[in-house]
C-alpha positions in Angstrom: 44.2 21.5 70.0 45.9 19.6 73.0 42.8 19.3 74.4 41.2 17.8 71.3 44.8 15.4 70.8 44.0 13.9 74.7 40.0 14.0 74.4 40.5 11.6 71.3 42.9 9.5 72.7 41.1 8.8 75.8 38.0 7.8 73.8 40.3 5.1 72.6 39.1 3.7 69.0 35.5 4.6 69.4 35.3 7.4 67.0 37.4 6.0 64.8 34.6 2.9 64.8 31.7 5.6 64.9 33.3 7.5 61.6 33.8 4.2 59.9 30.1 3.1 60.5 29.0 6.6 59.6 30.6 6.0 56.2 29.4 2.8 55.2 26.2 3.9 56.2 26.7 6.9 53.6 28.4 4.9 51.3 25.1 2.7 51.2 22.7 5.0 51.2 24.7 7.1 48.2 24.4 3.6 46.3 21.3 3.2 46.7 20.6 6.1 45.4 22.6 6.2 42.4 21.0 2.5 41.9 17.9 4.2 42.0 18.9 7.1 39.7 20.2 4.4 37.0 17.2 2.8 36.9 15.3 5.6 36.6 17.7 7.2 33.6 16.4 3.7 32.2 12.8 4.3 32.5 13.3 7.8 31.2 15.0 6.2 28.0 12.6 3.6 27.5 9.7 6.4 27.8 11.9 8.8 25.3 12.3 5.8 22.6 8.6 5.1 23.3 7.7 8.4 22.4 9.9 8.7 19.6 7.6 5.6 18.0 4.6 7.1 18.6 5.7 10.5 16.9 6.9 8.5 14.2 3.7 6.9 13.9 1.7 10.0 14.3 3.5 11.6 11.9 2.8 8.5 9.4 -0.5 8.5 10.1 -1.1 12.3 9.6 1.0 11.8 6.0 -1.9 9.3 5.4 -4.6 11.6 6.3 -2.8 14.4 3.9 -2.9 11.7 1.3 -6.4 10.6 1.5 -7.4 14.1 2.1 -5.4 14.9 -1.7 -7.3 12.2 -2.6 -10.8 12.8 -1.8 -10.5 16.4 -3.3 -9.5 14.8 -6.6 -12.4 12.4 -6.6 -14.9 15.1 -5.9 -13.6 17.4 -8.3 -13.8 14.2 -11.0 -17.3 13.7 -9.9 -18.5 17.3 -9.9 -17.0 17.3 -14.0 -18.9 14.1 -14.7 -22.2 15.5 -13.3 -21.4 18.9 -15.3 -21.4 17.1 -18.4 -23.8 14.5 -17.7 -21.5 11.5 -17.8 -23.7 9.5 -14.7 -23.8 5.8 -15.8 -27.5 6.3 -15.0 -27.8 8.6 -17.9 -26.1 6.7 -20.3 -27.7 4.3 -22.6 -26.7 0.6 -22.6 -26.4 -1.9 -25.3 -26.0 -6.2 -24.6 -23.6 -7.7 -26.7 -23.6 -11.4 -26.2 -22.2 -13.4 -29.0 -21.2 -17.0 -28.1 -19.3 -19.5 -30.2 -19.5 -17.7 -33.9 -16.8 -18.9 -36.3 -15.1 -15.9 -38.3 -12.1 -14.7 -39.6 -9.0 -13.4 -38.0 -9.7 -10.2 -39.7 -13.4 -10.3 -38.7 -12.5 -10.5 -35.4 -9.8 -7.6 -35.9 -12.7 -5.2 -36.5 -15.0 -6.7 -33.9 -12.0 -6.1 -31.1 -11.3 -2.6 -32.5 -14.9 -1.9 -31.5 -15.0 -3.2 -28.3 -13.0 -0.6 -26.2 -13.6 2.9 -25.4 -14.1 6.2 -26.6 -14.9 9.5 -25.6 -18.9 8.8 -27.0 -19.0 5.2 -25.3 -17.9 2.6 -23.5 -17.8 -1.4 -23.4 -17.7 -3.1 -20.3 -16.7 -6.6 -20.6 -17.9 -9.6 -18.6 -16.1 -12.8 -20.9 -14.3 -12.6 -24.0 -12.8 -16.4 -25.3 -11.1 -16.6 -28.6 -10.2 -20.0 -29.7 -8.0 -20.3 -32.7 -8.8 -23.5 -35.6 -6.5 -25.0 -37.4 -6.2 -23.8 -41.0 -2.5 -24.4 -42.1 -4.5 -26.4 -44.8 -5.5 -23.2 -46.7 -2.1 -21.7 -46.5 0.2 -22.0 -49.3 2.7 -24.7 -49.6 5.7 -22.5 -48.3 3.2 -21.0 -45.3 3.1 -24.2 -43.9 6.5 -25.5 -43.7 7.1 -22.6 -41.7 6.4 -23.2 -37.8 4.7 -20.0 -37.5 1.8 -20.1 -34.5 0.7 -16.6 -35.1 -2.8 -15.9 -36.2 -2.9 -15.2 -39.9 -5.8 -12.6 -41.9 -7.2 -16.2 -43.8 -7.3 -18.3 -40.4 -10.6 -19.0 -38.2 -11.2 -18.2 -34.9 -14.5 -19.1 -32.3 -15.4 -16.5 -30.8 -17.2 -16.0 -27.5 -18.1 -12.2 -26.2 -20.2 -11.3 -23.8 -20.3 -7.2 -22.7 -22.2 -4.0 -22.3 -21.6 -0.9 -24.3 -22.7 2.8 -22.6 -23.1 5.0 -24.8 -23.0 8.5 -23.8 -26.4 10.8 -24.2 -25.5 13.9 -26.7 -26.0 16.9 -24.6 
């Protein structure tokens, strides 16, 4: 150990300049390479929250598809019951209505509206319907038409424009 002790001490300060350099050398070299590990932990996180949007967007898009799919199924299986019981537009018969501008009574037009809907024998497609109310507080009685009532009345007139086509469903 003497040997060492006088070995040293004739060297002088040399090592002690050699160990130094040695270490900030290391000490570089160990930063740099936990500078390059952080960055890399960063590109790993970016990567993970990348992939964490794509799954949720997979997973989105494959809860679209299930939808669609559940969809699909149900229109087939409403299309297979309308070509069991013959309910293809094609087969049906179709009637024109077109009336345009015809004066009638409220209740007139009450029974003409309750027929222009749908049933399970037939159907009306619309294209225009207009109803324009006239005025006719004249034929009202005296107390009627003090009252500020704007609702339609059974006595009143209306013009009516209706323009349409029923289906009609063939018996089978």
């Amino acid at each position: 150990m003497n040997v060492l002790i006088q070995e040293l001490s004739r060297l002088g300060r040399y090592p002690l300049f050699l160990f130094a350099l040695l270490m900030a050398v290391a000490m570089h070299f160990s930063g740099q390479l936990v500078w390059n590990a952080h960055g890399e932990y960063r590109a790993v996180l970016t990567r993970l929250d990348s992939a964490r949007k794509e799954r949720l967007f997979l997973d989105q898009q494959k809860e679209k598809i299930q939808d669609y799919k559940k969809f699909s199924s149900e229109v087939q299986d409403f299309v297979k019951a309308v070509q069991t019981n013959g309910m293809q537009e094609s087969r049906w018969t179709s009637y024109t209505v077109d009336i345009k501008d015809r004066l009638m009574t409220v209740a007139d037009m009450a029974i003409l509206m309750s027929n222009v809907g749908s049933s399970s024998r037939y159907y009306f497609r619309p294209k225009r319907l207009v109803i324009t109310a006239t005025s006719a507080k004249e034929y009202l009685p005296l107390e009627m038409q003090k009252l500020d009532n704007t609702a339609l009345t059974p006595g009143e007139k209306v013009v009516l424009s209706l323009s349409g086509t029923y289906l009609v469903v063939p018996e089978k």
